[in-house]
FIDO-309684 format. One record per atom (N, C-alpha, C): residue in three letters; x, y, z. Coordinates in steps of 0.2 Angstrom, whole numbers, plus 5000, padded with zeros to 4 digits. Example, Ala and Ser with C-alpha at 12.3 -4.5 7.8 and 13.67 -1.06 7.14 Angstrom:
REM residues 2
ALA506649725039 ALA506249785039 ALA506649845039 SER506449895035 SER506849955036 SER506450005039 
//
This chain:
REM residues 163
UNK506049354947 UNK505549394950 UNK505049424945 UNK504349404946 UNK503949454940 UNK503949514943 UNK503549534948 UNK503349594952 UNK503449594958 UNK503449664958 UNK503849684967 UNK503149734969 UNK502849684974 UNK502349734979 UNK502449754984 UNK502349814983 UNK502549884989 UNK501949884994 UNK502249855001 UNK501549885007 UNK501649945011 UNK501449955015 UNK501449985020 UNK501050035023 UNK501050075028 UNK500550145030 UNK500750185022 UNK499950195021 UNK499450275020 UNK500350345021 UNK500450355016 UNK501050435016 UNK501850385017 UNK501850335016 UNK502550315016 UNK502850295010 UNK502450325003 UNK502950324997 UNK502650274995 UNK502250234995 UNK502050154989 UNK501950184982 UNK501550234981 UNK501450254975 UNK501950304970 UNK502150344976 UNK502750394970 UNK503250344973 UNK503650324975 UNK504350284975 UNK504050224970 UNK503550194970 UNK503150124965 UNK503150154958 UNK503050234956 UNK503350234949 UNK503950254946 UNK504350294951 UNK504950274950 UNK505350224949 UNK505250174955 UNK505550104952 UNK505450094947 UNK504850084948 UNK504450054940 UNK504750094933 UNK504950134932 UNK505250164926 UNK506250144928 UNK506250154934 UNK507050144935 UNK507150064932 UNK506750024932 UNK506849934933 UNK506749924925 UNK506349954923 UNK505949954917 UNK505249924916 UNK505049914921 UNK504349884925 UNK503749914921 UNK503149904922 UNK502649914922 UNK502449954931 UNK501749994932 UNK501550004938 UNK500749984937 UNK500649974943 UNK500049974945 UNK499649994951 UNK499250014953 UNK499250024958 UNK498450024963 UNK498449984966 UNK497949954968 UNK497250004971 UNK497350044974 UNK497050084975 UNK496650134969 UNK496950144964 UNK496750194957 UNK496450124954 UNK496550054954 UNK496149994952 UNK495250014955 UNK495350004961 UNK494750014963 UNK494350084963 UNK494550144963 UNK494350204961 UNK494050194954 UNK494550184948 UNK494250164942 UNK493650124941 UNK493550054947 UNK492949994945 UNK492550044948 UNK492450084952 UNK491950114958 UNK491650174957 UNK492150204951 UNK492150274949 UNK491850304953 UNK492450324958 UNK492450374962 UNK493050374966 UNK493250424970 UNK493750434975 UNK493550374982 UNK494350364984 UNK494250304991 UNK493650334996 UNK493850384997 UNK493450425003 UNK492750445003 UNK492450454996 UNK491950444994 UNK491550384994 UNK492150304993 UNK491850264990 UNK491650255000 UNK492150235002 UNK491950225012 UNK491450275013 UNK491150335013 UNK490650365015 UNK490150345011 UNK489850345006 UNK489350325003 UNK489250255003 UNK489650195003 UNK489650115006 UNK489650085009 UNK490150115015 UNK490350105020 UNK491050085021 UNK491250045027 UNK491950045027 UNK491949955026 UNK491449935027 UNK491449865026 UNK491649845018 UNK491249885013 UNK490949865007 UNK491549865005 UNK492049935006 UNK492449975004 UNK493249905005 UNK493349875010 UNK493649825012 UNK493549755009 UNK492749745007 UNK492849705002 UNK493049714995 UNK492849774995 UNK492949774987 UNK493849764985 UNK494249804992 UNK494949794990 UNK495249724994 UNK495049684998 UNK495049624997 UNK495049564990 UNK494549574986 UNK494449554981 UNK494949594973 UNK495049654974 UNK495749664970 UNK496249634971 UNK496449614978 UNK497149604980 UNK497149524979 UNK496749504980 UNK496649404979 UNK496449414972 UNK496349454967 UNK496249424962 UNK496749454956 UNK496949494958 UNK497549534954 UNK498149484949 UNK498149494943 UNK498849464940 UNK499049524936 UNK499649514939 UNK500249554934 UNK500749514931 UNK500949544930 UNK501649504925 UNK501949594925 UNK502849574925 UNK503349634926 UNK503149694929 UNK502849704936 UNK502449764939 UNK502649774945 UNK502749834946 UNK502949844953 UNK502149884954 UNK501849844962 UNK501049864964 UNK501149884970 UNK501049934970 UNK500749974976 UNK500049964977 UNK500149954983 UNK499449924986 UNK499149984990 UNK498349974993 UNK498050014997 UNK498549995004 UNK498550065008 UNK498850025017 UNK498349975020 UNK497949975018 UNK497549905024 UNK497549825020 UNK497749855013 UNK497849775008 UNK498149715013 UNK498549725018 UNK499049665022 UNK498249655026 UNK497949675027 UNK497249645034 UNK496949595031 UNK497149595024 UNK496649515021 UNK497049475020 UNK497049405022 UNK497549355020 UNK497349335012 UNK496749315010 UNK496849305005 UNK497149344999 UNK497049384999 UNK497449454996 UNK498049444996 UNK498549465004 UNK499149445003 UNK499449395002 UNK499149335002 UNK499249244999 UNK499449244991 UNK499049294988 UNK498949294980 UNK499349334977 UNK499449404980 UNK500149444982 UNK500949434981 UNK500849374987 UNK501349354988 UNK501649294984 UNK501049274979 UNK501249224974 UNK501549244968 UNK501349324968 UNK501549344960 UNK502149384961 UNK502649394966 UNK502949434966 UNK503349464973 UNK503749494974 UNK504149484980 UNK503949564986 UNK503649544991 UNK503349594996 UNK503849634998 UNK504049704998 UNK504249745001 UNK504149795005 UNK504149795011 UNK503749825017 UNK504349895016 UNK503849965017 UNK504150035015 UNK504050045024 UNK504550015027 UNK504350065033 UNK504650115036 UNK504050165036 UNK504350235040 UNK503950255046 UNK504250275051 UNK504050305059 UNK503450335059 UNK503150315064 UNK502750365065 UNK502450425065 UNK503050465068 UNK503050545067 UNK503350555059 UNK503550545056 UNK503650555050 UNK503050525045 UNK502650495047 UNK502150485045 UNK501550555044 UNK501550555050 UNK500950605055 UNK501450665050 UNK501950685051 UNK502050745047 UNK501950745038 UNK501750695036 UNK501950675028 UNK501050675027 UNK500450655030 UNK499950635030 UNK499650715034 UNK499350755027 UNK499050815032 UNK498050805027 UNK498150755023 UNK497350765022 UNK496850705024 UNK497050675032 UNK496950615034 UNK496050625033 UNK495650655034 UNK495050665033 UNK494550645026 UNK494950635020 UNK494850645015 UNK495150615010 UNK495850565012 UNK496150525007 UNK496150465009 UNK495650425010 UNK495250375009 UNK495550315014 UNK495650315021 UNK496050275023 UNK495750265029 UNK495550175029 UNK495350135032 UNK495250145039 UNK494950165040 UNK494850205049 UNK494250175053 UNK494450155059 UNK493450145062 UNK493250185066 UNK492750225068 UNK492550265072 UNK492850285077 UNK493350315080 UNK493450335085 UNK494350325085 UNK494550285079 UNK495150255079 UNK495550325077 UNK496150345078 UNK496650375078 UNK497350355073 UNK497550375067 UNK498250365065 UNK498550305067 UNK498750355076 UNK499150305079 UNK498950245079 UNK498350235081 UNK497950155083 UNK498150105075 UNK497950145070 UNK497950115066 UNK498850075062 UNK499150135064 UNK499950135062 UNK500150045067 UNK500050075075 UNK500050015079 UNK499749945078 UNK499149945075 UNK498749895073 UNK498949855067 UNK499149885062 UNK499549855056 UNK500349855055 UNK500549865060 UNK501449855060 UNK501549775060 UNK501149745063 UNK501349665064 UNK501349625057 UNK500549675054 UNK500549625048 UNK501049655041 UNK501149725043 UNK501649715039 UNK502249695038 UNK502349665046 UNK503049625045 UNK503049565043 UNK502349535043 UNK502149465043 UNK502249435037 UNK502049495033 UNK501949475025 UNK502549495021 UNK502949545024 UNK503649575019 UNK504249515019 UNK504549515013 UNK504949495011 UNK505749525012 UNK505749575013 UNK506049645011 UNK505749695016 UNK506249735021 UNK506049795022 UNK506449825022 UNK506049895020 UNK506349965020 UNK506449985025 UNK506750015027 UNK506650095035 UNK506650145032 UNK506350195032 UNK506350255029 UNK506450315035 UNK506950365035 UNK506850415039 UNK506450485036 UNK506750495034 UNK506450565029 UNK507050555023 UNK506850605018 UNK507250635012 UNK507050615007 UNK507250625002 UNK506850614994 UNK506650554993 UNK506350544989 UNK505950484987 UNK506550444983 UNK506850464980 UNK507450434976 UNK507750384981 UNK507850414987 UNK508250384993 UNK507850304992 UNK507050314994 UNK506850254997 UNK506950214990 UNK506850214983 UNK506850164977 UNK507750164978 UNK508150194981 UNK509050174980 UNK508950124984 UNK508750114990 UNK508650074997 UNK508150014994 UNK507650014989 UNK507149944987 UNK507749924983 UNK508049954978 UNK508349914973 UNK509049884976 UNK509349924980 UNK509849894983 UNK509649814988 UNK508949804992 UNK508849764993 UNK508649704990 UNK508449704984 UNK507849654980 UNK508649634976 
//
């Protein structure tokens, strides 16, 4: 296995439990979302409000279809799974593992949904969004988690025991 990419919702630990593992494995990390911040210099929420949501979609579409790693656990943005090309190129560098955590532990984990850069369309809701992308998270995981609550340690004891 080169690398292990992390999906999932916005607040379900892709990037703090991704560098964890990533030092527990002796991995490299990456992380898809602070890629795109860097090329765009700026914050996700900023990049979406000044570009829009389409631009903003492309631009992490073409991350996720063009990314090579070697030894890397990558946490990706949450809406990464809505591009197939992305997830295609993803799924060729390394093994998908779906973080999944409930709803309401979501909604309790997520208090700056205004502001941390997360793919929404006018009018849409959390929930709409949680229900909209569960399918494709399963569609693409190789590996899933369930996550209830507790330390983040829990969720990397639960990745590694599975992979």
């Amino acid at each position: 296995m080169d690398n292990i990419i992390l999906i999932g919702m916005p607040g379900c630990g892709k990037s703090t439990a991704g560098v964890i593992l990533a030092k527990t494995l002796g991995m490299d990390f990456v992380d898809t979302d602070l890629i795109i911040c860097s090329a765009q210099g700026d914050k996700l929420q900023s990049i979406i409000e000044k570009k829009g949501l389409a631009y903003f979609e492309n631009v992490e579409r073409q991350v996720g279809a063009g990314l090579h790693a070697k030894n890397c656990v990558v946490a990706t943005g949450g809406s990464m799974v809505l591009y197939n090309e992305a997830m295609e190129n993803l799924r060729s560098i390394g093994k998908v593992v779906y973080i999944d955590v409930s709803f309401s532990e979501l909604k309790r984990r997520i208090k700056n949904i205004k502001t941390r850069g997360i793919t929404m369309g006018k009018g849409e809701s959390l929930r709409d969004v949680y229900e909209y992308r569960k399918p494709f998270y399963k569609k693409y995981a190789d590996i899933t988690v369930s996550i209830s609550s507790g330390p983040i340690e829990k969720t990397v004891q639960k990745i590694i025991e599975r992979l």
